[in-house]
N, C-alpha and C positions, 0 to 999 in steps of 0.2 A: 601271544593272543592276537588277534582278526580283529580288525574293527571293522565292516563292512559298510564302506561308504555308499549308501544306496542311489544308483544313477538316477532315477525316477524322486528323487528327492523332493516331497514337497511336490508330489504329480500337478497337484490340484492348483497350488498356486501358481507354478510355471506355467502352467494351461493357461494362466489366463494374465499373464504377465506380460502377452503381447494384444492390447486392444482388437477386438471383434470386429467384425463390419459394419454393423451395427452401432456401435458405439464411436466410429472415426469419425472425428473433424474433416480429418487431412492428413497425409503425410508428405514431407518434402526433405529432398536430398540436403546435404550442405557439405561443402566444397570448400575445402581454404579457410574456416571457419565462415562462410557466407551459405545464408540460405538462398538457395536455388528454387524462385520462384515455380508454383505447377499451374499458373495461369487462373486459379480459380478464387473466388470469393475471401476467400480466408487467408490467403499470400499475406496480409498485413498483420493479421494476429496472429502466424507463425513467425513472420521478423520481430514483431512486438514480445513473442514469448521469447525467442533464439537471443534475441538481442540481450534481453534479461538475465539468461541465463548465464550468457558469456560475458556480461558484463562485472557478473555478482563474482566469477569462481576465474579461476587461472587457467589467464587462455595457452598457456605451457601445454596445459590438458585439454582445455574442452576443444581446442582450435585443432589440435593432432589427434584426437581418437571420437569425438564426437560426429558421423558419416549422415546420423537420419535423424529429424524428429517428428514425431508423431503425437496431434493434438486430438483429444478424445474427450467422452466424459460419461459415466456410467451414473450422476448423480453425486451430492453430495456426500462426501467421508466416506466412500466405497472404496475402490480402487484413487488412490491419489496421483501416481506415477511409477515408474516403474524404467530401468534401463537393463537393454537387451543385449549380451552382444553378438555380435554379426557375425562374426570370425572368429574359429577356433584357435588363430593367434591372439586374440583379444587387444585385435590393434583398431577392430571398427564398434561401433557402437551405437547403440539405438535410443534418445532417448524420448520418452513418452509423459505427458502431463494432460493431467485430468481439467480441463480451464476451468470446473465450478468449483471446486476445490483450493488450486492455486490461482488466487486471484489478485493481484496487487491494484486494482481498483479498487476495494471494497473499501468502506467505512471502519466494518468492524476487524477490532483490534484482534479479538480471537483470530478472525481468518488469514488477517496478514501472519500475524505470528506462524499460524499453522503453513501457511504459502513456501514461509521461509524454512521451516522445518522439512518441510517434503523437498525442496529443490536441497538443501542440506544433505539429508539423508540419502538422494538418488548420487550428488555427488560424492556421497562419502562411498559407493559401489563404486565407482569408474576409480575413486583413489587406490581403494585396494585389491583389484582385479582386474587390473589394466596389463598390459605385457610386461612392464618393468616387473611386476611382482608374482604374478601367474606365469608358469609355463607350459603348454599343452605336454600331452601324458596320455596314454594309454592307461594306465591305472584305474584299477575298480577296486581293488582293495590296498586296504590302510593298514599297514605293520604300527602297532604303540608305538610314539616316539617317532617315527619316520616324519617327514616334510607332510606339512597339512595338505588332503586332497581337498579339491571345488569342484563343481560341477564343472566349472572355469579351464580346470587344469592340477596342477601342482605347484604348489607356493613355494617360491624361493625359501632361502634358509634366514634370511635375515628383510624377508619381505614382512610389512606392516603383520598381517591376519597370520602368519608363522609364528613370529616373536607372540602375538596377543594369545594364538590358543597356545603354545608352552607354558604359560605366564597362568592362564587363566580357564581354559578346559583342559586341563590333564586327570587324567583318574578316573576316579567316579562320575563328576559329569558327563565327561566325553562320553562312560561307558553306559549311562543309563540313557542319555540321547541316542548313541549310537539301538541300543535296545528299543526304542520308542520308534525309530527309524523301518527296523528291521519286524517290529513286531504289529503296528499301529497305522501304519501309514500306506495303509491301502484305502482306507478310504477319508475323504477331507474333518467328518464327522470325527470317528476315533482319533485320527491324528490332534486335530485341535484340541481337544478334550486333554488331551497326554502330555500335551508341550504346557498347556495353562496349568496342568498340575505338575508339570515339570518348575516352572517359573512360581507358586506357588509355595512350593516347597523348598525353593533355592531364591527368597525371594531379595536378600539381602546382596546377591552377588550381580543381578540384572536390573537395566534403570528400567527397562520397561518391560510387560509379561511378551511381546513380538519379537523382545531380544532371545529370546529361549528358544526364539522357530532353528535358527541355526549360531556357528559362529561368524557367518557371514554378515547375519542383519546382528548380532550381538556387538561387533566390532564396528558398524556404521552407526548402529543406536549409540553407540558410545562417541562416538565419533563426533553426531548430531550434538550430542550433552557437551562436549569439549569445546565446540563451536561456539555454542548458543549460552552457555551458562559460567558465570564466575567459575576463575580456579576454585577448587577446593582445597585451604589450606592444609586439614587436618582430618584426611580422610581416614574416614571409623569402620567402610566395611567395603568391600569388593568391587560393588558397583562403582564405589568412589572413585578406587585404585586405576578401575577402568580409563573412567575421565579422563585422569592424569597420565595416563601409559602415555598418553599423544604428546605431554610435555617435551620429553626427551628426545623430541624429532626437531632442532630447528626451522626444518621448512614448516612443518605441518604448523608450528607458532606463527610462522608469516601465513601461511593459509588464513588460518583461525584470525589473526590481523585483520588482512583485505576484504574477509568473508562481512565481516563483524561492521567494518566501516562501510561496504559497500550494500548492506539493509539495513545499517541505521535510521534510513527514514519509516522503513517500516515497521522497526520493534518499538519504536521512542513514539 
């Protein structure tokens, strides 16, 4: 059987997954892990956010694959951020933050929590679709069982998001997303509609109903909960399981570690 990984995937939200003109701050290069000033206004609240960023997550990763970032802002809880990458090798990368959304000024505790959740969940993309784990591919279509296709590429065999969908979309999910994919998602309306009743009806297996959009954001939403949330000692249903896949990675433990110590001041 086919499972037709559709390249247009999610047309609507890839559309718009790189900030408008409208909506830019700025963008500026970085170099070395160092942001590379563009002379204008806002040079400090790009060091101010970069700094952040590379300070909270491993500069192993952010200092070798992170090339651009781009500060924007569509409004409150619209678009939060979003990471692009640049290169069909998936060695450069883009990353983009909404400043009214991720705001580590704020007062309120809701926002920082949330701040920390979006820079989480953008980093938890770069962990699993970075070149160690993706490999570019000509590939449009997906044999069952063969090496999980991305938009990205083709995932290693023992790469993070490979091992997660074997584990946790095989079968019937995969084959009724893959059908949601292929029958749905021509326009943003029907699509949405199909995924929330995808997550609705599977609703014990995803921690969030955005985890259903693919297993791309299924595998970072879970990612995000590994981070951010107690082990689960005695996990009862799928979603749990997810959490814990991440256990069995020692680094990904020192991640979740340095992550955790390093916005303590803003969950406490």
């Amino acid at each position: 059987m086919k499972l037709i990984h559709i390249i247009f995937l999610f047309f609507f939200f890839s559309a718009f997954s790189q900030a408008t003109d409208s909506e830019r701050i700025g963008t500026w290069s970085v170099k070395n892990g160092e942001i590379i000033r563009n002379r204008s206004k806002n040079d400090q609240l790009a060091i101010y956010y970069w700094n952040e960023f590379n300070r909270i997550f491993p500069q192993e990763l952010t200092k070798k694959y992170i090339k651009r970032i781009v500060l924007m802002t569509d409004g409150l809880d619209e678009k939060t951020g979003a990471l692009v990458a640049l290169s069909s090798k998936n060695d450069k990368w883009q990353l983009e933050i909404d400043v009214n959304d991720v705001n580590f000024y704020s007062k309120d505790k809701k926002r920082l929590h949330e701040s920390v959740y979006t820079l989480v969940h953008e980093f938890g993309h770069l962990l699993t679709l970075n070149r160690t784990q993706i490999r570019p591919t000509d590939k449009n279509l997906q044999d069952e069982g063969e090496l999980y296709l991305t938009l990205e590429g083709e995932a290693y065999k023992n790469s993070y998001i490979n091992r997660f969908v074997n584990l946790f979309w095989k079968g019937a999910l995969l084959n009724r997303w893959d059908v949601i994919q292929r029958k749905y998602c021509y326009t943003e309306a029907n699509c949405v509609e199909k995924l929330y009743d995808l997550y609705l009806n599977n609703r014990t297996e995803f921690l969030t109903d955005y985890a259903a959009e693919s297993p791309e954001e299924d595998i970072v939403e879970s990612w995000t909960a590994f981070v951010l949330r107690p082990k689960i000692k005695k996990p009862r249903t799928i979603a749990h399981k997810k959490i814990n896949f991440f256990y069995q990675f020692p680094e990904l433990v020192e991640y979740r570690r340095m992550i955790r110590q390093n916005t303590r001041q803003y969950l406490h």
